[in-house]
C-alpha positions in Angstrom: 44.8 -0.6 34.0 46.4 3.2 34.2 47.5 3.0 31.0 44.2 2.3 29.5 42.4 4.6 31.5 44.5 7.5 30.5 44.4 6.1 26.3 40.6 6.0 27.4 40.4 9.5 28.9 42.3 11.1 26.4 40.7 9.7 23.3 37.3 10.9 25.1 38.6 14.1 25.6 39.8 14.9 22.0 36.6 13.5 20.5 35.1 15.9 22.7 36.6 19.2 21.7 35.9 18.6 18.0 32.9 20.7 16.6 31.3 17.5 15.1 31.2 16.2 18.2 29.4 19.8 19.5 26.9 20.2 16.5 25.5 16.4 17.5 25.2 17.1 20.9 23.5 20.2 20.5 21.4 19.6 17.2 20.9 16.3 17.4 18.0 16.0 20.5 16.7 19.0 19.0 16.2 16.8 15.4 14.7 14.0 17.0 12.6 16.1 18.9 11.5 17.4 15.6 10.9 14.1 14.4 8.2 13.6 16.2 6.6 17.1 16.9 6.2 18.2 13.6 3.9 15.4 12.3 1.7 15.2 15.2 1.4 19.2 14.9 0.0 18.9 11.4 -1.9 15.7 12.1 -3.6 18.5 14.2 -4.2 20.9 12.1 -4.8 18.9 8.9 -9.0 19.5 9.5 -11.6 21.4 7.9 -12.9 22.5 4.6 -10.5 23.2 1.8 -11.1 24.6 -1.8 -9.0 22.7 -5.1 -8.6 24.5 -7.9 -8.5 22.4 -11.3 -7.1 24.3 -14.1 -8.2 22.5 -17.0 -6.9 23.8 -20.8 -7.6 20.5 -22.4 -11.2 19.9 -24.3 -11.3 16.5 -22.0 -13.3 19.0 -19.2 -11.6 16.6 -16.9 -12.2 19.5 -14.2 -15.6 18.7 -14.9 -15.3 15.0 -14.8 -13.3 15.4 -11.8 -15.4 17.5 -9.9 -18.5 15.2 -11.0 -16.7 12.4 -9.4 -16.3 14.0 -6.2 -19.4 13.8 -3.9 -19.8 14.3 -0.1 -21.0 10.8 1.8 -23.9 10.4 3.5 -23.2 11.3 7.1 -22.3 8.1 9.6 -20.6 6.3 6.3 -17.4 6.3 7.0 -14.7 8.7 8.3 -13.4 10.4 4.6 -14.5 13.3 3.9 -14.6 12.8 0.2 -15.8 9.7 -1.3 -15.9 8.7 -5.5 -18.4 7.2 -7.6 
């Protein structure tokens, strides 16, 4: 059982010098952590009003169609903000 235990503690002990080894240890928490923080921070901040431009160069006006097709529900409808006809 020495034996292995010393293969063991040395193999440990070289992975754990590399840099690889390091960088995951260190950055890899941190990545996770980001994972998960940085869509619940702009779920957060994803409200309120917002202006689209349309630049339309065609003859189709599909600005205009577009922005015809865009009209704010009734209140109590549903939960979008924006709603098509």
């Amino acid at each position: 059982m020495s034996r292995t235990w010393a293969v063991v503690k040395r193999e440990f002990g070289e992975s754990v010098r590399t840099k690889t080894f390091l960088f995951g240890t260190i950055f890899g928490p941190v990545l996770i952590l980001a994972l998960f923080l940085i869509p619940a921070l702009l779920a957060r901040s994803g409200g309120g009003e917002r202006d689209i431009g349309i630049l339309d160069a065609t003859e189709e006006r599909l600005g205009q169609r577009l922005a015809l097709a865009l009209v704010v529900p009734q209140l109590g409808t549903g939960s979008d903000k924006w709603a098509t006809r």
